[in-house]
C-alpha positions in Angstrom: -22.5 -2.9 31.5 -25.4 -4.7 30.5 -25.4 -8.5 29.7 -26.6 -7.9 26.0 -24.0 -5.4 25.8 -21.1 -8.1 27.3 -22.7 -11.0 25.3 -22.5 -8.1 22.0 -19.0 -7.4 22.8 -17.8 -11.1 23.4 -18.9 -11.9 19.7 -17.3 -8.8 18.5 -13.8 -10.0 19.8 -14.0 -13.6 19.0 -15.1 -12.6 15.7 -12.2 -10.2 15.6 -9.7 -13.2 16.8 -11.3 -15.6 14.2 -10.0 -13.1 11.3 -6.4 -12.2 12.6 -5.8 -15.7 12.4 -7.0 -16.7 9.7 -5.4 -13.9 7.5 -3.1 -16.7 6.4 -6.3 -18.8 5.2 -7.4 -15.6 3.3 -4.2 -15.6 1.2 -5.2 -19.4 0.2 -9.1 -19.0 -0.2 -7.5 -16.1 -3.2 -5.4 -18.8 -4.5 -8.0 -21.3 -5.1 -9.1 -21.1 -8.1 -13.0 -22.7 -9.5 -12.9 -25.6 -11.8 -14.0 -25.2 -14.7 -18.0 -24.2 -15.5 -18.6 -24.8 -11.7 -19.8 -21.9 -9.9 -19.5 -22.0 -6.4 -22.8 -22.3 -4.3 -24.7 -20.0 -2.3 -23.1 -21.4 1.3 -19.8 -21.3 -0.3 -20.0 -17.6 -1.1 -21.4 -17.3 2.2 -18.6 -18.8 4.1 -16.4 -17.1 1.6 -17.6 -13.5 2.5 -17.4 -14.5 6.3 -13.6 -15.1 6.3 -12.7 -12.7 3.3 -15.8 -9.7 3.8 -13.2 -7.5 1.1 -13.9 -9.6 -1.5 -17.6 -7.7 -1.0 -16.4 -4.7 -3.6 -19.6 -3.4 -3.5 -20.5 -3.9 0.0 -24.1 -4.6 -0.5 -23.1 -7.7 2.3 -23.6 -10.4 -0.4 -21.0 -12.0 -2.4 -21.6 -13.1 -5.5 -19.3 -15.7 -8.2 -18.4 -12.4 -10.0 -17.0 -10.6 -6.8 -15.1 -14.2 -5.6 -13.9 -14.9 -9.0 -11.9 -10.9 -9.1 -11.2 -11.2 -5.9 -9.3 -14.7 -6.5 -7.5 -13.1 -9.3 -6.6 -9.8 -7.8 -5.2 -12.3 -4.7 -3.0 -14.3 -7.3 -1.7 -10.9 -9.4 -3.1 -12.6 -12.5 -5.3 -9.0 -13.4 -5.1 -5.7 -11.9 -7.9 -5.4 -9.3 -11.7 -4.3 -10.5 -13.0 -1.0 -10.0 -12.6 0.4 -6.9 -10.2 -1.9 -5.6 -7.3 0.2 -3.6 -4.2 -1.0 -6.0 -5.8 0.1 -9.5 -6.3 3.5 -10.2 -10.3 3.6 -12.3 -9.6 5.9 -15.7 -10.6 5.2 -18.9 -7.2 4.5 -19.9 -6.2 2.1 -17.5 -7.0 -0.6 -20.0 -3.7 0.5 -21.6 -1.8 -0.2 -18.0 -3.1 -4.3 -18.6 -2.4 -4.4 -22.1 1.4 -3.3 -22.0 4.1 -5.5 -21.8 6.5 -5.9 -19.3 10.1 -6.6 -20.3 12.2 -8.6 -18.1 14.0 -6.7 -15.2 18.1 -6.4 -16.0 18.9 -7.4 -12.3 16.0 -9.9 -10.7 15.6 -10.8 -7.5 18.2 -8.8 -6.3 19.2 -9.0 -2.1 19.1 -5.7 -0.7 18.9 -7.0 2.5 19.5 -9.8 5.3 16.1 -11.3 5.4 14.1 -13.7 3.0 11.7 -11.0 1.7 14.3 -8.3 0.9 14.2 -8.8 -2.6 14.1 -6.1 -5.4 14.0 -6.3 -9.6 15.6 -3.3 -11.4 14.8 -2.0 -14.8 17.5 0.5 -16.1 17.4 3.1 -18.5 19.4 4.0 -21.2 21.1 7.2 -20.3 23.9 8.8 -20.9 24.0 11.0 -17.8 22.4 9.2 -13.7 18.9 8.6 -14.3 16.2 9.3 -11.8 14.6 6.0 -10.5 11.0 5.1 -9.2 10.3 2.4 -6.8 7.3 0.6 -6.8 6.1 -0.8 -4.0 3.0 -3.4 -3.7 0.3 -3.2 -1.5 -1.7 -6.3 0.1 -2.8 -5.5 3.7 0.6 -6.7 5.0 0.1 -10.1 4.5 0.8 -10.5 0.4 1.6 -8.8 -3.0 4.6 -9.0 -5.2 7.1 -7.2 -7.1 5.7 -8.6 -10.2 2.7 -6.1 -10.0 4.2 -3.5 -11.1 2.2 -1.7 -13.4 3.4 -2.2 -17.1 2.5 0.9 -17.9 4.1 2.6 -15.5 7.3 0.7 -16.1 7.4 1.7 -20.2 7.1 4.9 -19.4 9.5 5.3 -17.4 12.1 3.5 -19.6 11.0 5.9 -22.3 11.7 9.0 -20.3 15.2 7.4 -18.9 14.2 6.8 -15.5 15.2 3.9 -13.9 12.5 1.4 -12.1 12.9 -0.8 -8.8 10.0 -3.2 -7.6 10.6 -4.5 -4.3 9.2 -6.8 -1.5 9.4 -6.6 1.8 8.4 -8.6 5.3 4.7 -9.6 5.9 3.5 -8.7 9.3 2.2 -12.2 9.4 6.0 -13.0 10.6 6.8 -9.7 11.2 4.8 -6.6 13.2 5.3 -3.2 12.5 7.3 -1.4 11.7 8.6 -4.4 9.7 7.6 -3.7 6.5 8.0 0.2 6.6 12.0 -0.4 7.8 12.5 -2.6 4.8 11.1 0.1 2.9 14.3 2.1 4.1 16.3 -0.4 3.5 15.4 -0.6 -0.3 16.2 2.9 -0.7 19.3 2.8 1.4 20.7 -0.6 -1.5 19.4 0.9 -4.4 21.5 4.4 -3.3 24.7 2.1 -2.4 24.5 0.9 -6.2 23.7 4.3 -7.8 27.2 4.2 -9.8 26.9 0.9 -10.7 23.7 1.1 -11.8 24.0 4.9 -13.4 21.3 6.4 -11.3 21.6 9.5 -9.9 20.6 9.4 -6.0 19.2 12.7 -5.4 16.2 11.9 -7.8 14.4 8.9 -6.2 10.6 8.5 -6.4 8.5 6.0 -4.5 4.6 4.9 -5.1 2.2 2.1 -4.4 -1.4 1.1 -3.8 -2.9 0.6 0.0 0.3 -0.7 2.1 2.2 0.1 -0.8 1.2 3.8 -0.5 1.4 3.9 3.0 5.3 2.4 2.9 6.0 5.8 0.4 4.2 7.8 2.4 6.3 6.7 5.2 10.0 7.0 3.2 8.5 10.9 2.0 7.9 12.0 5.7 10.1 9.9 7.7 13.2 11.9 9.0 16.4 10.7 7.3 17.6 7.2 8.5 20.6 7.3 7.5 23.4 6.2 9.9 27.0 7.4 8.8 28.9 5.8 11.7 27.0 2.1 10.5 29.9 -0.2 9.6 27.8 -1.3 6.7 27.6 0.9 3.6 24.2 0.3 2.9 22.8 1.9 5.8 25.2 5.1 5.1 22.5 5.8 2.5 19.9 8.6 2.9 16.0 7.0 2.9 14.7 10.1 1.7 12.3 10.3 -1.4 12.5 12.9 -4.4 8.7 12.6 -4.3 5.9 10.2 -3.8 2.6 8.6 -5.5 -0.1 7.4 -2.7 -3.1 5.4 -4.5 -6.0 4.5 -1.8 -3.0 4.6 0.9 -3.4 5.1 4.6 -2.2 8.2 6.4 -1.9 6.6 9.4 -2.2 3.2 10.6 -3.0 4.5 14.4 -6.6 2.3 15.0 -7.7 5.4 17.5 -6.6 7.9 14.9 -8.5 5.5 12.4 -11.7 5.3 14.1 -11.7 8.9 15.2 -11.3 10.1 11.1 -13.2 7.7 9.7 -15.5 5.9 12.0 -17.6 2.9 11.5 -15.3 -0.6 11.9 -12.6 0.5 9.6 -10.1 0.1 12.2 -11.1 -3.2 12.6 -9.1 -4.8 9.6 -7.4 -8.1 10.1 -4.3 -6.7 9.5 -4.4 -3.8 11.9 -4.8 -5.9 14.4 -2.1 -8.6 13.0 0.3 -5.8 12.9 0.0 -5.2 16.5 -0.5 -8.3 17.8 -3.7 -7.2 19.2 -6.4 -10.1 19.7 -9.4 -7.2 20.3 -10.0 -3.6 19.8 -9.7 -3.4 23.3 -6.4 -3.7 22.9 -5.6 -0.6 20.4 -6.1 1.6 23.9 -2.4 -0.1 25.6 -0.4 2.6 25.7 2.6 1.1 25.0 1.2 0.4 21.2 1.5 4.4 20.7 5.1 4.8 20.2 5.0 1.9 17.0 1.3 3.7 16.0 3.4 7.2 15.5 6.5 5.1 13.8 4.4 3.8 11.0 1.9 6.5 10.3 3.2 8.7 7.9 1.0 12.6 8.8 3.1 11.9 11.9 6.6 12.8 10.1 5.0 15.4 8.3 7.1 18.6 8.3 7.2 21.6 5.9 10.6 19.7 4.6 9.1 17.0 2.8 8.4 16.2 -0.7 5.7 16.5 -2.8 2.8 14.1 -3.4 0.6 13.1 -6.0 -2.5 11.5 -4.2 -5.7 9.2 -5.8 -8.8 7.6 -4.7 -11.4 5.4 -5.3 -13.3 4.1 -2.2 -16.8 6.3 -2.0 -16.4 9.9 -0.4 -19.1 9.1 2.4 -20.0 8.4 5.8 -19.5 4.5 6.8 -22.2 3.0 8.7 -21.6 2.1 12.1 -22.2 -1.1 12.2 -20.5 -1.9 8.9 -18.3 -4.8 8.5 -14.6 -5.0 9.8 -12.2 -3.2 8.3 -14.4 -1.7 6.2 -13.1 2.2 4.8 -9.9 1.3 5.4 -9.1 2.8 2.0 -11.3 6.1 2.5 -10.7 9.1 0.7 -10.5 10.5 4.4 -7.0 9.6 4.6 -6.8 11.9 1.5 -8.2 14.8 2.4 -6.3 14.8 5.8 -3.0 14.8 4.8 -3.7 17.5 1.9 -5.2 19.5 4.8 -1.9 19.6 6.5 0.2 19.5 3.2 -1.9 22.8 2.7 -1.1 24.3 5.7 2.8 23.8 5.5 2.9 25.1 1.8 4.4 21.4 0.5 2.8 21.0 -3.0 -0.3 18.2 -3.1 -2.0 16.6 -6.0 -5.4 14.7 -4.3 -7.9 13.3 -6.8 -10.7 11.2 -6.8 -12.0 8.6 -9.5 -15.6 10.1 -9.1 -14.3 13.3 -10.5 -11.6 12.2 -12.6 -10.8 11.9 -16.6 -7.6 10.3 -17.8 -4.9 8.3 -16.6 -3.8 8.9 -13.2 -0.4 6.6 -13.4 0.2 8.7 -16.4 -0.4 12.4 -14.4 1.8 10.6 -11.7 4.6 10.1 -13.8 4.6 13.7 -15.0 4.2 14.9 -11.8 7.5 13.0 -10.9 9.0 14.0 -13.9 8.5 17.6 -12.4 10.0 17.2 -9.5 13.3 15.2 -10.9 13.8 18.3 -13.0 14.1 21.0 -9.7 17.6 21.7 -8.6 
């Protein structure tokens, strides 16, 4: 190997390093807000784009005070992210999503499980007779989100049709690797079965959906063979963790980095967060063999089999080629993920909806919700 090529790849990794430890830091630099009628200078923005290169949403590699101002606001779940962000589906009627309002859930903060983050709110609907239930589930990278994101819309909706709603949390990989978050994914469904008389919902109609890790933790729940353990001692994990159906918006197929860079290319499997969730310092380190047995747990195409439930799919991230020298992590919500698992969803005869915002009218958390709707009503 050359010594321009060693001094390349040195820079590479410690650049790498630099991120995965400061995803932490990125959380904060969201949190800060500007004072009032400053804007923040030009070497601000360009330290700012350095440590958080996603707050770039239109990847032109400048960052501007409009770009660092949504991105701080997206971070703090004061606004639902800008156009072509990976949580918020782009529709002309997504306007009606921020203007709703949300009531207040009829259990908060609800324990469904043994550690700090396994917290859930419930909505419930007024039914006479169980009532299918939706989880939300947020999305972040891993490393933050809330259950108070939860799209309003979605949530009035559902309470007008008599479907129940659940919006949970779960462990960040900053404490906790993979398959962390996807388990307490199981977990939530497990709890919110266990209270299905209590709560009048009716178990064998339960939906999941989310944006980016959100999507990818329903994904999981939709293909993931039944976790279930009916010997367990505790009733909870008696439950079933299979879904009814599932919504994916701008979610990851597969979070395997050699899967990643094969589909998509470029630096996508370069995010912070990929490499958090492994504990890897470099990309070097995707290629340990010992990583592939967690990279086929959390990806979700890996559980696909001609048993699983339906999906209803959306994207917004351009349908194109990355560059190959693009920036880390960048296409890490690519329509490739997409088009992937309908490809195989296809082939096994399990129905698919896939749509992207570039050829899109209408309300796609509205489509979604019908989509559910069809579903609940099969015997």
């Amino acid at each position: 190997m050359s010594v321009i090529r060693k001094s390349r790849n040195h820079a590479r990794g410690r650049e790498l390093r630099r991120q995965v430890t400061l995803v932490a830091f990125l959380v904060l630099i969201a949190g800060a807000a500007f004072p009032q009628r400053q804007q923040p200078s030009e070497e601000q923005l360009k330290k700012w784009l350095q440590n958080a290169p996603e707050a770039d949403a239109n990847h032109d590699g400048k960052l501007t005070a409009a770009e660092a101002q949504a991105y701080r606001q997206k971070r703090m779940g004061k606004q639902r992210p800008q156009q072509g962000g990976a949580e918020a589906p782009t529709s002309p009627t997504t306007s009606r999503s921020r203007q709703a309002q949300k009531p207040a859930p009829d259990y908060p903060d609800v324990k469904y499980g043994p550690y700090e983050r396994n917290l859930l709110d419930v909505w419930l609907a007024k039914s006479d007779k169980p009532a299918p239930v939706v989880i939300y589930i947020h999305g972040g990278g891993f490393v933050h989100g809330d259950k108070s994101g939860v799209p309003a819309l979605v949530l009035q909706e559902c309470l007008k049709s008599q479907i129940s709603v659940a919006s949970i949390i779960y462990r960040f990989i900053s404490t906790d690797p993979f398959p962390a978050p996807q388990h307490d994914g199981a977990r939530a469904v497990q709890f919110i079965r266990s209270k299905a008389k209590e709560w009048n919902i009716d178990p064998a109609k339960v939906a999941a959906f989310g944006g980016s890790a959100g999507a990818g933790i329903s994904l999981f729940l939709a293909f993931h063979d039944d976790m279930a353990d009916p010997m367990s001692s505790d009733t909870v994990l008696r439950q079933s963790t299979r879904l009814t159906c599932a919504g994916s918006f701008s979610g990851q197929t597969s979070y395997d980095p050699l899967v990643i860079q094969q589909w998509i290319g470029g630096r996508a499997a370069e995010h912070p967060s990929i490499l958090l969730a492994y504990r890897c310092k470099s990309p070097d380190e995707f290629k340990n063999p010992a990583l592939q047995k967690t990279y086929d747990e959390v990806s979700a195409i890996k559980h696909l089999t001609k048993d699983d439930p339906p999906v209803f799919m959306f994207y917004t991230e351009p349908d194109r080629p990355l560059p190959a020298e693009g920036k880390p992590g960048q296409g890490i919500h690519h329509p490739i993920f997409g088009h992937k698992l309908k490809e195989k969803m296809d082939a096994l005869g399990i129905e698919n909806v896939y749509h992207h915002k570039d050829q899109y009218q209408g309300d796609p958390y509205m489509e979604m919700l019908e989509f559910f709707k069809k579903q609940f009503a099969k015997k």
